[in-house]
PDB file with one MODEL, atoms N, CA, C and O in Angstrom:
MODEL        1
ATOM      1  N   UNK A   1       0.805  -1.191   0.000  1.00  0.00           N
ATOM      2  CA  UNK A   1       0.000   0.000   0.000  1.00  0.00           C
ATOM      3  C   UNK A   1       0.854   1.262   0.000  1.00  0.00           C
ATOM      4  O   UNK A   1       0.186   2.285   0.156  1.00  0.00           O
ATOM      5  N   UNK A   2       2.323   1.464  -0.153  1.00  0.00           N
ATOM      6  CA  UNK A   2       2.876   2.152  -0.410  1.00  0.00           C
ATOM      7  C   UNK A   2       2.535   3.331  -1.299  1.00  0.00           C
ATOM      8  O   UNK A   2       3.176   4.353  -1.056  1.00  0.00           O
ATOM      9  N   UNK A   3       1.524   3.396  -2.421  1.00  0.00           N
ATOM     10  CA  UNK A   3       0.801   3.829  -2.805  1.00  0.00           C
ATOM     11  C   UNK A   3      -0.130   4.871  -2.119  1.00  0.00           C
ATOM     12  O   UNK A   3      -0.119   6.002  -2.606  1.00  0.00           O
ATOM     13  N   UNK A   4      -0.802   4.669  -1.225  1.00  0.00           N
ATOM     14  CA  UNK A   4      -1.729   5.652  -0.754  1.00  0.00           C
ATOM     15  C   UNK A   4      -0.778   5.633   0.607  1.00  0.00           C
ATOM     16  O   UNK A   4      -1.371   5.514   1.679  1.00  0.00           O
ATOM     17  N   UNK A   5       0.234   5.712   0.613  1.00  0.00           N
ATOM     18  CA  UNK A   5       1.233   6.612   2.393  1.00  0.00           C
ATOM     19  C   UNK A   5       0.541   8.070   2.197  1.00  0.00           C
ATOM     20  O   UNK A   5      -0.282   8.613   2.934  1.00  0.00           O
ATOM     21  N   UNK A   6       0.927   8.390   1.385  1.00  0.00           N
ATOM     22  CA  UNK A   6       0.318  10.335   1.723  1.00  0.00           C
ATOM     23  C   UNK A   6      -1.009  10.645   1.600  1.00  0.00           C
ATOM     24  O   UNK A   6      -1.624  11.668   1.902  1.00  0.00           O
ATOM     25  N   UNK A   7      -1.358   9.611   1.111  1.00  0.00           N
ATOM     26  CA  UNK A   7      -2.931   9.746   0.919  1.00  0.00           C
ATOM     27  C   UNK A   7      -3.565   9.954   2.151  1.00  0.00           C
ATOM     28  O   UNK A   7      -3.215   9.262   3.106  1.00  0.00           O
ATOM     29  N   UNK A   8      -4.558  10.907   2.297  1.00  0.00           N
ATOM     30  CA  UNK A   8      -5.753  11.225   3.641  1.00  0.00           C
ATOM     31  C   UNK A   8      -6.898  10.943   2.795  1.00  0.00           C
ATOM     32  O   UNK A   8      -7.477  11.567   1.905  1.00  0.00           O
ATOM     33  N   UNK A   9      -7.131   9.150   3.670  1.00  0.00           N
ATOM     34  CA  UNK A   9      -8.081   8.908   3.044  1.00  0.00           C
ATOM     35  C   UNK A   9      -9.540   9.229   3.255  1.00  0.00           C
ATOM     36  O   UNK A   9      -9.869   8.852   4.380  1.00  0.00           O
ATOM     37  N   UNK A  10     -10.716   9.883   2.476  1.00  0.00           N
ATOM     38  CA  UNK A  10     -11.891  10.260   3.077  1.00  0.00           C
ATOM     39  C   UNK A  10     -13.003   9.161   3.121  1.00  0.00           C
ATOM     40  O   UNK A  10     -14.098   9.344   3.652  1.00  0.00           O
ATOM     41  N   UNK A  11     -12.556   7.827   2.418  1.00  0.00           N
ATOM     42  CA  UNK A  11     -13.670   6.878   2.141  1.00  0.00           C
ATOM     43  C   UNK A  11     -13.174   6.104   1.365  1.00  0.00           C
ATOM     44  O   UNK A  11     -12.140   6.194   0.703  1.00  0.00           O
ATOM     45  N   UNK A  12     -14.255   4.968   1.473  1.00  0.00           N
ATOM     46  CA  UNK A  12     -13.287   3.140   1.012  1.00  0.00           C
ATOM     47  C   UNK A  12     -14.671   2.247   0.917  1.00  0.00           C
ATOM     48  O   UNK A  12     -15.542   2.157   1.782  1.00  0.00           O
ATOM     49  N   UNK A  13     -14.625   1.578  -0.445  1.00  0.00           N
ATOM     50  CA  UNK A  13     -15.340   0.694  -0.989  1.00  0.00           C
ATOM     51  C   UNK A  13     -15.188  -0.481  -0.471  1.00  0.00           C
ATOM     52  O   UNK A  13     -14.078  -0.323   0.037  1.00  0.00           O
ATOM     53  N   UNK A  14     -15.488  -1.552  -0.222  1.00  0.00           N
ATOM     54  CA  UNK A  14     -14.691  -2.634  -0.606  1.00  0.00           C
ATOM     55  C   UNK A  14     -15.948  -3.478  -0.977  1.00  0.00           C
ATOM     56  O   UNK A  14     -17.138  -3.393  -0.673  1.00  0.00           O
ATOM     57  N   UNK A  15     -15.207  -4.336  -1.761  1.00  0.00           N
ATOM     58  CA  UNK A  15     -16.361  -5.234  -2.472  1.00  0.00           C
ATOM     59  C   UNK A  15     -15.519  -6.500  -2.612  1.00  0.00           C
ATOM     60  O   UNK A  15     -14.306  -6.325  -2.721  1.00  0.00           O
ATOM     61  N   UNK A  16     -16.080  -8.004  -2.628  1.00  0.00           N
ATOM     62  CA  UNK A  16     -15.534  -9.124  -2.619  1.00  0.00           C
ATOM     63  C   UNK A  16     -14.605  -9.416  -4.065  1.00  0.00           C
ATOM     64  O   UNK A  16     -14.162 -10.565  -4.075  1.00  0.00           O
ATOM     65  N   UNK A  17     -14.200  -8.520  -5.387  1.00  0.00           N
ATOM     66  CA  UNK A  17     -13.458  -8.687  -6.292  1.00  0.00           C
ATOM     67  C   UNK A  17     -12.412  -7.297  -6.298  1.00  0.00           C
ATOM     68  O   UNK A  17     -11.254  -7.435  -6.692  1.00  0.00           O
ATOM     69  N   UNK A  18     -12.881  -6.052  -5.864  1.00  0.00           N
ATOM     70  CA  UNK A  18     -11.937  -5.011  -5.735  1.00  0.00           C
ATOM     71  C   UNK A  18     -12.323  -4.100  -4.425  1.00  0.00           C
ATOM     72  O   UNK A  18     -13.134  -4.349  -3.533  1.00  0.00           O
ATOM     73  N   UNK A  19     -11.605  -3.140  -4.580  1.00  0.00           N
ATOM     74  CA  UNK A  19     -11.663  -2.313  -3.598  1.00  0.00           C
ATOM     75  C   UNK A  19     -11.315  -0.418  -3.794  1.00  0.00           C
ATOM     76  O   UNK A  19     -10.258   0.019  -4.249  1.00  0.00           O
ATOM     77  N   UNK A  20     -12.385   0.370  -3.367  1.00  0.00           N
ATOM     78  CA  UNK A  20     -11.932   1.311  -4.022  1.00  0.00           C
ATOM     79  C   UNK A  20     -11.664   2.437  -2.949  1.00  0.00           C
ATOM     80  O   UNK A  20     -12.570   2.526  -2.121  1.00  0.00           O
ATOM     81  N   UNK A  21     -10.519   3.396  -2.770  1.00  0.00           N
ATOM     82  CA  UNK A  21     -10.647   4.554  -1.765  1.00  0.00           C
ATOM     83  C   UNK A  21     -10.455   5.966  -2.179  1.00  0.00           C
ATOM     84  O   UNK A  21      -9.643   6.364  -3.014  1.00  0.00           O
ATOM     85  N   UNK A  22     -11.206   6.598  -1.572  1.00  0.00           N
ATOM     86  CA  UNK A  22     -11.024   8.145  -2.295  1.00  0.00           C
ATOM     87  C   UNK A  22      -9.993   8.863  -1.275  1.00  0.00           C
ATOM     88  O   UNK A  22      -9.971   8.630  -0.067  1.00  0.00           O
ATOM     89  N   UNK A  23      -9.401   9.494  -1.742  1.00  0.00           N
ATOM     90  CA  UNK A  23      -8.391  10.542  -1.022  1.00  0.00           C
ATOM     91  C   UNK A  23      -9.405  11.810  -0.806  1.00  0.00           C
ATOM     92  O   UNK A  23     -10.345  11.966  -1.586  1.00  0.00           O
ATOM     93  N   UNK A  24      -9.153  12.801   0.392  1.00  0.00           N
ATOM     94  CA  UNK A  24      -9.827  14.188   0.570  1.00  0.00           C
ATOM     95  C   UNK A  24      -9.770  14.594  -0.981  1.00  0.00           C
ATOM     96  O   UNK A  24     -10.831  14.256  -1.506  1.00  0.00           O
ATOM     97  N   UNK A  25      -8.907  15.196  -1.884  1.00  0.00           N
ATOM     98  CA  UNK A  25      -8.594  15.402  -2.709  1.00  0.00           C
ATOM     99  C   UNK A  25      -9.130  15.250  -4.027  1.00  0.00           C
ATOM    100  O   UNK A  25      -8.479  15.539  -5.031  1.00  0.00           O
ATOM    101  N   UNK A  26     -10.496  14.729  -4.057  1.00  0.00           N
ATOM    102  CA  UNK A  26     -10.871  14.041  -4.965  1.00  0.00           C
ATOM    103  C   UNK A  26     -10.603  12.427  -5.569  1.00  0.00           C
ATOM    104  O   UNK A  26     -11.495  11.590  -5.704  1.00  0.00           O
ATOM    105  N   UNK A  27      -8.995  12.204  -5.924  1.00  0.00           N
ATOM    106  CA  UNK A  27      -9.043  11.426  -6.754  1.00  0.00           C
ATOM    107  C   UNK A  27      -8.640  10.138  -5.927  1.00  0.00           C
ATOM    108  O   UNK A  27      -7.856   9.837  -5.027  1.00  0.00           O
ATOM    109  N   UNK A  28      -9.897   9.357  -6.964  1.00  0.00           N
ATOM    110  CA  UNK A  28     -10.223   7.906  -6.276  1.00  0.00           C
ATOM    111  C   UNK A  28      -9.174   6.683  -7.073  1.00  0.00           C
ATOM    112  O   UNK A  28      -8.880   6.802  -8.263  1.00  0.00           O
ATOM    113  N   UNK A  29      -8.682   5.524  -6.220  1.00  0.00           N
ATOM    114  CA  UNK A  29      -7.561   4.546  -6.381  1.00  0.00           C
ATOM    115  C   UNK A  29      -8.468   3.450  -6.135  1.00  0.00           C
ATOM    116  O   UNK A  29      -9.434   3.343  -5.381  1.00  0.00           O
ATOM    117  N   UNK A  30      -7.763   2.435  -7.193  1.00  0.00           N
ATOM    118  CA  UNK A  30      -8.690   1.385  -6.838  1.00  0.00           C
ATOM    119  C   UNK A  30      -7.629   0.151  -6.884  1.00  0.00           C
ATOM    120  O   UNK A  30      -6.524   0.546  -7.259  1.00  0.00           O
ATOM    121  N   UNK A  31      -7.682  -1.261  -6.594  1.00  0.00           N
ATOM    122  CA  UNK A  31      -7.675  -2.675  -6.636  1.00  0.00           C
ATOM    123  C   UNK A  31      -8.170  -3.570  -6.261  1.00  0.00           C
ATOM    124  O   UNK A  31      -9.109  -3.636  -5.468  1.00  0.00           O
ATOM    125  N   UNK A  32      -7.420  -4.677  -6.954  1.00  0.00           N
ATOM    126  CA  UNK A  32      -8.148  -5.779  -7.380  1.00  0.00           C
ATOM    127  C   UNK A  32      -8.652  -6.302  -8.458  1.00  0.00           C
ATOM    128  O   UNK A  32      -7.683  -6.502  -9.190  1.00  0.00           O
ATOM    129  N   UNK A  33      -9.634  -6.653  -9.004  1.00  0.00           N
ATOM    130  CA  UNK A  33     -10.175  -7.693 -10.192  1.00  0.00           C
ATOM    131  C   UNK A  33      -9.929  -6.304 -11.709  1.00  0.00           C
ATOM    132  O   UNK A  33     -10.834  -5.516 -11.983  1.00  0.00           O
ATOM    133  N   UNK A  34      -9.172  -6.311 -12.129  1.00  0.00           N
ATOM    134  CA  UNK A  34      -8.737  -5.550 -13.397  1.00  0.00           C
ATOM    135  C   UNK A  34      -9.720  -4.720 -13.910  1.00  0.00           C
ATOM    136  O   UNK A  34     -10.002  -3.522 -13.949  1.00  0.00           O
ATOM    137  N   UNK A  35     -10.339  -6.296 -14.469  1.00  0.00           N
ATOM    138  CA  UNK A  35     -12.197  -6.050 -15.243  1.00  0.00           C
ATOM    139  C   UNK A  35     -13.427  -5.425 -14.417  1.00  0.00           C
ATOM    140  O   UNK A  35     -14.392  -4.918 -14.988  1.00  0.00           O
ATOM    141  N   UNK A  36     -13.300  -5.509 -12.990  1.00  0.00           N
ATOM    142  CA  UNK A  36     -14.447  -4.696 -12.179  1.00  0.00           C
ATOM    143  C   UNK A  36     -13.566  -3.634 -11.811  1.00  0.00           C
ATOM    144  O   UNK A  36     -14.279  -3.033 -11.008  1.00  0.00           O
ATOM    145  N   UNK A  37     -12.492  -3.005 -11.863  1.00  0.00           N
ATOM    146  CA  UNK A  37     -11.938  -1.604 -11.730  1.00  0.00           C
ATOM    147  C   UNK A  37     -12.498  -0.591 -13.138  1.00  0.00           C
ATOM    148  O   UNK A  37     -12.701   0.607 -12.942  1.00  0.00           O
ATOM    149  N   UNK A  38     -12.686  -1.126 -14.361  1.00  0.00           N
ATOM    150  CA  UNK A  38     -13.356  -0.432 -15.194  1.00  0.00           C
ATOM    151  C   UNK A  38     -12.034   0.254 -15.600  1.00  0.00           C
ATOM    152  O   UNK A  38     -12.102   1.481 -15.677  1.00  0.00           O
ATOM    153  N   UNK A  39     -11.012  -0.238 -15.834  1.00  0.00           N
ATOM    154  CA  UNK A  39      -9.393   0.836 -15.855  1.00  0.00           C
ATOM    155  C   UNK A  39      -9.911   1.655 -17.861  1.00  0.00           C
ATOM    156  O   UNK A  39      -9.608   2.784 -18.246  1.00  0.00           O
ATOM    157  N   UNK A  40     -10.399   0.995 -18.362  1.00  0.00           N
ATOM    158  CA  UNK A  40     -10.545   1.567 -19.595  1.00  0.00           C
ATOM    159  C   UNK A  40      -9.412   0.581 -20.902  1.00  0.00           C
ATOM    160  O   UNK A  40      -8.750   0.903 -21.889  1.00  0.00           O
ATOM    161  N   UNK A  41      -9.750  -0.856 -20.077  1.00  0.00           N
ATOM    162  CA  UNK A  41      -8.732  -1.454 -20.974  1.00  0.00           C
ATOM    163  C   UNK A  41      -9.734  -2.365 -21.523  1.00  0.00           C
ATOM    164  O   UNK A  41     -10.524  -2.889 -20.738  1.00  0.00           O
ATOM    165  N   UNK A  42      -9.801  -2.621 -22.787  1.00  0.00           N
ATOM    166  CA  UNK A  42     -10.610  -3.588 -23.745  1.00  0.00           C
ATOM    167  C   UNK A  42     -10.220  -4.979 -23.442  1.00  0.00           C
ATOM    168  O   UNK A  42     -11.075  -5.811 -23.747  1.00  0.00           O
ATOM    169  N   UNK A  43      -9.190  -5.407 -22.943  1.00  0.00           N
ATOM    170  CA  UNK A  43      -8.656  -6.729 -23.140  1.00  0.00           C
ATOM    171  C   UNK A  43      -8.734  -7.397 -21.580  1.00  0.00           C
ATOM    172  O   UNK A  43      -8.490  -8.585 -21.365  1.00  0.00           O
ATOM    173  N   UNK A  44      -9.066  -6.557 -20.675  1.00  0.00           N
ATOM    174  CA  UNK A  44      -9.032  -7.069 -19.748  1.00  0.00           C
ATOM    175  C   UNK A  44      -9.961  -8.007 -19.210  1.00  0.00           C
ATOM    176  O   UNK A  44     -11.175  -7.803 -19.229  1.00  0.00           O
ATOM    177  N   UNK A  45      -9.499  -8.900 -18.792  1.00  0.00           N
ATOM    178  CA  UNK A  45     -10.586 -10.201 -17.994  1.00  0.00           C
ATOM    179  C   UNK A  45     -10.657 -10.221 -16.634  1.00  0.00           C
ATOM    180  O   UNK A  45      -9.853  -9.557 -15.981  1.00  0.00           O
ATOM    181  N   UNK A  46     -11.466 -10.855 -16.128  1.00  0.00           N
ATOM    182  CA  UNK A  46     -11.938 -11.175 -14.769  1.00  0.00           C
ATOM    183  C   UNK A  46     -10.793 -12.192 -14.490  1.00  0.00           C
ATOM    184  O   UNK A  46     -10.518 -13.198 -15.144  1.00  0.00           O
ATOM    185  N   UNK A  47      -9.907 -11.482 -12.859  1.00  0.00           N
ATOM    186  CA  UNK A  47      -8.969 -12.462 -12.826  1.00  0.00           C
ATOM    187  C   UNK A  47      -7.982 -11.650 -12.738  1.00  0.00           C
ATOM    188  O   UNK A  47      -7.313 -11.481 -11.719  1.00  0.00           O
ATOM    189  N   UNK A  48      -7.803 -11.020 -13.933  1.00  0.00           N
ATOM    190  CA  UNK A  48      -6.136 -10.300 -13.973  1.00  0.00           C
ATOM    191  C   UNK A  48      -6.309  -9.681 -13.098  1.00  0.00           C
ATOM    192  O   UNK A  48      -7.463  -9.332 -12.853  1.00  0.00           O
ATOM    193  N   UNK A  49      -5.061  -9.216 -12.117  1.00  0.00           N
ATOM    194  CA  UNK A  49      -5.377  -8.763 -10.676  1.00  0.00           C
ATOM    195  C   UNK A  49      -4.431  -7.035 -10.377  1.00  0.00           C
ATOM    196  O   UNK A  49      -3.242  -6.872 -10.651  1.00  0.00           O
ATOM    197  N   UNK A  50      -5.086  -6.269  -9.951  1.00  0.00           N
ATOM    198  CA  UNK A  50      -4.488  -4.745 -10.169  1.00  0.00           C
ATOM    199  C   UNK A  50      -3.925  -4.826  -8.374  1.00  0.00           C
ATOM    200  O   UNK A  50      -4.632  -4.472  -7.431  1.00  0.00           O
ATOM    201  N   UNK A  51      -2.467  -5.393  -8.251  1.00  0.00           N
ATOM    202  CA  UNK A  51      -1.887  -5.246  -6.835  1.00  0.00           C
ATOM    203  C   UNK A  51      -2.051  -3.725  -5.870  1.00  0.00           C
ATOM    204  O   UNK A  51      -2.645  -3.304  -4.877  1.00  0.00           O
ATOM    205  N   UNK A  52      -1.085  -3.274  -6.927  1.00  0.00           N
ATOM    206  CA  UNK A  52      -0.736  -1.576  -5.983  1.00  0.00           C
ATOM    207  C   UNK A  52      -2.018  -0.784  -6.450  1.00  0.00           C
ATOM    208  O   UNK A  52      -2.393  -0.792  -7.622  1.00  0.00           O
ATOM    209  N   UNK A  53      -2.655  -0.102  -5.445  1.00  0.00           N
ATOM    210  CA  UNK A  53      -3.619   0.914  -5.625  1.00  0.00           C
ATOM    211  C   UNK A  53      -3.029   1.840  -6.788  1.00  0.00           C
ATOM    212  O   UNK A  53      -1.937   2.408  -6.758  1.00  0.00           O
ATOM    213  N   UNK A  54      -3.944   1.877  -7.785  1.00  0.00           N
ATOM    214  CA  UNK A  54      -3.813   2.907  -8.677  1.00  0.00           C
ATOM    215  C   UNK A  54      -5.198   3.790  -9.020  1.00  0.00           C
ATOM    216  O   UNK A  54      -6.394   3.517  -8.915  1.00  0.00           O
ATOM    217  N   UNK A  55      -4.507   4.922  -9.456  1.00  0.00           N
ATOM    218  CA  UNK A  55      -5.593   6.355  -9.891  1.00  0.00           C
ATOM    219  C   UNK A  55      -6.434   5.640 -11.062  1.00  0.00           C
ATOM    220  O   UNK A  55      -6.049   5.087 -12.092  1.00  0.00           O
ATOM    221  N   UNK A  56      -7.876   5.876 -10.468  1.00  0.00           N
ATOM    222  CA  UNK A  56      -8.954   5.123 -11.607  1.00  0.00           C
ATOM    223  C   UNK A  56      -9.401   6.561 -12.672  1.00  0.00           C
ATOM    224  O   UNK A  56     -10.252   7.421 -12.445  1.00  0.00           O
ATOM    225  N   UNK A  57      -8.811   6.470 -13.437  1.00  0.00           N
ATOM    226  CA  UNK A  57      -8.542   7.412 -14.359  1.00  0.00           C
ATOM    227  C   UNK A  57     -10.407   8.564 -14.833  1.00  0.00           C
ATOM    228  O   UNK A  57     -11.265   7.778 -15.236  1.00  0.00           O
ATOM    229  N   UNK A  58     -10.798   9.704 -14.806  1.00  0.00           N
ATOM    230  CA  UNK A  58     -12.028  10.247 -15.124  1.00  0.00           C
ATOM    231  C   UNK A  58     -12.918   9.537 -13.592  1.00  0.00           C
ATOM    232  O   UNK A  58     -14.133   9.499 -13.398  1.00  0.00           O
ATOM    233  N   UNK A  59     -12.200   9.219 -13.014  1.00  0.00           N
ATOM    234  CA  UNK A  59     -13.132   9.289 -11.641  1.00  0.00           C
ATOM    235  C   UNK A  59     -12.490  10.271 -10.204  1.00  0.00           C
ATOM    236  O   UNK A  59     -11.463  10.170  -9.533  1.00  0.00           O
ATOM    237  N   UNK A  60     -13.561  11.132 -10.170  1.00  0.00           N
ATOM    238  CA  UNK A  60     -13.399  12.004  -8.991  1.00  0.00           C
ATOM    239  C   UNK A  60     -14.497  11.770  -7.840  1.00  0.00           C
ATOM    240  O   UNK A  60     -15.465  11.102  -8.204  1.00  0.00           O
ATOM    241  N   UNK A  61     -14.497  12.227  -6.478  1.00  0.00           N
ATOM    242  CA  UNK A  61     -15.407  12.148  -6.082  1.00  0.00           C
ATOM    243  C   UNK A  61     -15.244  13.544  -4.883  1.00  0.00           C
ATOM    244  O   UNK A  61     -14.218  13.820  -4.260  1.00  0.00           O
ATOM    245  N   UNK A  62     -16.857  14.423  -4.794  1.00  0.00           N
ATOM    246  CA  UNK A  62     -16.530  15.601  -4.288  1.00  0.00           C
ATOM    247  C   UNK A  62     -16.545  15.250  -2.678  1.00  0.00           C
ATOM    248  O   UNK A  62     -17.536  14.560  -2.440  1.00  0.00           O
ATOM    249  N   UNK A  63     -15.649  15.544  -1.327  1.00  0.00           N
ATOM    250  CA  UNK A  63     -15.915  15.428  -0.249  1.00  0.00           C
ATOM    251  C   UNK A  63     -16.368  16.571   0.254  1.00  0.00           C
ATOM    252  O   UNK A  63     -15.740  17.599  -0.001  1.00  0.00           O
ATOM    253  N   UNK A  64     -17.959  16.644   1.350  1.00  0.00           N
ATOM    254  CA  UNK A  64     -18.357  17.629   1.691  1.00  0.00           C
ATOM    255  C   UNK A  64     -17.194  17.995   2.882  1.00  0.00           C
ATOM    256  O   UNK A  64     -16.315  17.254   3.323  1.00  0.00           O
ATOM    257  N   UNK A  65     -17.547  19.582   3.287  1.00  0.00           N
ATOM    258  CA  UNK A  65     -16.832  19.801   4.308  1.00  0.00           C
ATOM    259  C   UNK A  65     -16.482  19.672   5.941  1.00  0.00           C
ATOM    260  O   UNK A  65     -15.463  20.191   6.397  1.00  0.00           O
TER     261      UNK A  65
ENDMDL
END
């Protein structure tokens, strides 16, 4: 999880194939199941596995204050 160290996280998904957390900041990181992260890849299948939290690309989410 080296990945989200600086991250202040405001909120966290988790679901039995991925997992998703938003930073204060807007931008939301996700892993797990490739194909239910929605990364924007055509080839991807159920299975291939996304280790290190990464930025789920055109997804923001607003935190109230």
């Amino acid at each position: 999880m080296e990945a989200l160290r600086r991250v202040k996280v405001a909120a966290a998904a988790i679901c039995d194939t991925h997992t998703l957390v938003a930073g204060e900041d807007g931008v939301v990181w996700g892993f797990g199941d490739r194909a239910a992260l929605g990364l924007g890849e055509a080839n991807a299948t159920p299975g291939q596995l996304v280790v290190q939290p990464t930025p789920i690309p055109n997804l923001r989410v607003r935190t109230l204050p």
